[in-house]
N, C-alpha and C positions, 0 to 999 in steps of 0.2 A: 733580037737575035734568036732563033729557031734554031734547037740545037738537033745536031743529025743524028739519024736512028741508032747511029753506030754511038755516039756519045752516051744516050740516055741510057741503053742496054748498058755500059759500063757504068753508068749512075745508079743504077736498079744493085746492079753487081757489088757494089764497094758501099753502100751505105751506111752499111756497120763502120766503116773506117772513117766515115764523116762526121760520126757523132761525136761530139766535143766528150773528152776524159774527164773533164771536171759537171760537178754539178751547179749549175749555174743558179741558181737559184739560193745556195746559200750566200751569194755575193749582195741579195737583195734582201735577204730575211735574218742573216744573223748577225749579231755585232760583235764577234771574235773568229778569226779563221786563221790561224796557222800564226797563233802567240799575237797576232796583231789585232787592234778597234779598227770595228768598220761602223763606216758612218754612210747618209745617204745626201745626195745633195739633187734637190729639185733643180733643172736649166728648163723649163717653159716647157715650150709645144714645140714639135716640128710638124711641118704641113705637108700631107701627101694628097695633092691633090688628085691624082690618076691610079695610083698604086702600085705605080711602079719602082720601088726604093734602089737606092745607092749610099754606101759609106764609101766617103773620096777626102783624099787629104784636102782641104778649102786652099790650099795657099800654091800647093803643087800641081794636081791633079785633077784641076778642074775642068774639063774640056770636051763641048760638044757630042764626041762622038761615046762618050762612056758609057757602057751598057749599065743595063737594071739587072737584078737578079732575079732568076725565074721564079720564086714563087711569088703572086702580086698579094697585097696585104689591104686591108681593109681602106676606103676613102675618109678625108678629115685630119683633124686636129690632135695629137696623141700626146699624152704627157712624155718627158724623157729625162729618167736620174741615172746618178752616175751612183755607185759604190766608191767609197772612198778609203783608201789605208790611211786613218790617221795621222800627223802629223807626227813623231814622236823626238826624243834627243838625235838621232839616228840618221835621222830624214825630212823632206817636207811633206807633204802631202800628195800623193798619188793617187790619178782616176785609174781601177783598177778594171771597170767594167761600166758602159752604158747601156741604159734599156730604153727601148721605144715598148711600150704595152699598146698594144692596140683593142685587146676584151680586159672584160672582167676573169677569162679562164687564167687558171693557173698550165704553166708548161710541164710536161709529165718527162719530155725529151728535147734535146736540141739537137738539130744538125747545121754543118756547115753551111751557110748560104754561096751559092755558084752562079757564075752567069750563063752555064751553057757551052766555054770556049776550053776550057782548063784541061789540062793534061793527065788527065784518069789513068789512061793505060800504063803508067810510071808510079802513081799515087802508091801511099804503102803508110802501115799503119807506123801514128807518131807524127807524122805529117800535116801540114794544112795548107791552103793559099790564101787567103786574106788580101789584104789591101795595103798599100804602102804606103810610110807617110814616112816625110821627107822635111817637113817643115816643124815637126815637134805638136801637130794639132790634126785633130779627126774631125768631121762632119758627118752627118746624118741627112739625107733631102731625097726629093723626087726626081723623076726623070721630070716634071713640068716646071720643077723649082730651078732646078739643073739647069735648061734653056736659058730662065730667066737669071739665072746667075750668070752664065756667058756672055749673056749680052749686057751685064751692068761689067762686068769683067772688061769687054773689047770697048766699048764704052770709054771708062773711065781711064784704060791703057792710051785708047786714041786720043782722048782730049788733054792727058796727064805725059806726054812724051819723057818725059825725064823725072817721072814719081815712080815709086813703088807702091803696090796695091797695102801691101801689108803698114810698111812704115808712114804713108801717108794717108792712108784711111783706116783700115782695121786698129792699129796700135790703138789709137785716140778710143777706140766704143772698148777695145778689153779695158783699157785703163781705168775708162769711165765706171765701166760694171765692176771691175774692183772696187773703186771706191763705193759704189751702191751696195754689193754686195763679198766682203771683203773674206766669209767665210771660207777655209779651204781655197784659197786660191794667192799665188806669189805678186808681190808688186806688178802691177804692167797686164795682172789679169791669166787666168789659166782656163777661164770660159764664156764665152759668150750667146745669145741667142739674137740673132741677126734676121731683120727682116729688108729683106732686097726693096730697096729704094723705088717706087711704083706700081707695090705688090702688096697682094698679104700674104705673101709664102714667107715662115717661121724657118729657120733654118739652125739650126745649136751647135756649135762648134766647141772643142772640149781639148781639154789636153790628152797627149796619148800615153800616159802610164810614166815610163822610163827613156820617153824618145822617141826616136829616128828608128825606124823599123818596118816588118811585116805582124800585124796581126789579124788573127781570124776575126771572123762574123756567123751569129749561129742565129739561125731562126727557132722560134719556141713553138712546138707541137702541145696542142692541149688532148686531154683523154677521146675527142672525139675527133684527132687526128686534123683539126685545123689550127692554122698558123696565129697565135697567141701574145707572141713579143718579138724582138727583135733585141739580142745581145751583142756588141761587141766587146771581146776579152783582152784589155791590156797586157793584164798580168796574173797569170798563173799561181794565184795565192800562194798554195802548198808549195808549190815549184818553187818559188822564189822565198819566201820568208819562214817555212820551216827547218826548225834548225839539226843541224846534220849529230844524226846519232854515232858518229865515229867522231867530231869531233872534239 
């Protein structure tokens, strides 16, 4: 998608309202943020073969026609951890934030990743668009992975009439990687890295924070103003687990 002249002039225009309020970056480097342990948890590689990325809910949202976001990101194999709120009396453990790193630079700023369609002229700060997940789970992938996701998707619907994609195939690999890997994650599994069945596209599926929801996606600007990482924010550290000085 080619977004129209009239869009990107209000993109030039509101860019200050796109940059994410929090500092993303201590969700990856410190291990206490707002009275809570943060920890970090390795899920593999995702595979951008063309460089065109998308965060889509895996279970909802997965469908042919889903744009990329405008900015393209580097070609290959990239590591992708999650930040973690510890587990404590309170709670279980929550992905708070995932990172795809694509250099070695560090991000000096983040702004929101867009695809070009979004409704600017309404935008207003405190705001974001993000992505919706509907199933309690995010993904990370390309637009090349994407293709080949739909068609193991229409596939596996057409030969499977009376399966579910989730209950009869996903459940079983979270389960499995639970028991592999049991760290930070609930029975039945809260993350997997999935690679499509006649491919080597890497695809990492994770849980989304607290649920069912919209959250943003920020791409990582380094000092020389190129594109560095790739964040999406579950949860609003400060926002949500500092404690309120009234009460």
């Amino acid at each position: 998608m080619i977004p129209t002249a009239e869009w990107i002039k209000l993109w030039n225009e509101k860019k200050t309202l796109l940059a994410c309020p929090n500092n993303l970056n201590d969700y990856f480097e410190k291990q206490n943020l707002a009275g809570k342990t943060i920890d970090h948890l390795e899920l593999g590689s995702v595979s951008i073969p063309s460089g065109e990325i998308l965060v889509r809910d895996p279970l909802v949202y997965i469908n042919k026609d889903a744009e990329p976001y405008l900015y393209k990101v580097p070609v290959g194999e990239f590591p992708v951890t999650a930040a973690v709120v510890v587990p404590d009396d309170e709670d279980s453990a929550r992905y708070a934030a995932v990172k795809v790193q694509f250099t070695s630079n560090d991000a000096i700023r983040f702004e929101e990743a867009l695809i070009g369609t979004e409704d600017l002229a309404n935008f207003s700060e405190g705001e974001f668009f993000g992505f919706n997940v509907d199933a309690g789970l995010g993904c990370v992938l390309d637009a090349e992975s994407l293709k080949a996701f739909c068609t193991f998707q229409d596939q596996f619907l057409a030969e499977n009439k009376d399966k579910n994609l989730y209950d009869d195939y996903f459940a079983a690999l979270f389960a499995k990687n639970y028991e592999e890997n049991p760290t930070y994650q609930r029975e039945g599994g809260d993350w997997l890295n999935w690679k499509i069945p006649g491919t080597d596209y890497n695809i990492p599926f994770f849980q989304s924070g607290f649920g069912d929801g919209a959250y943003p996606v920020y791409y990582g600007f380094d000092a020389n103003d190129q594109v560095c990482c790739l964040i999406i924010q579950f949860i609003d550290i400060e926002l949500a687990y500092r404690p309120d000085p009234e009460a």
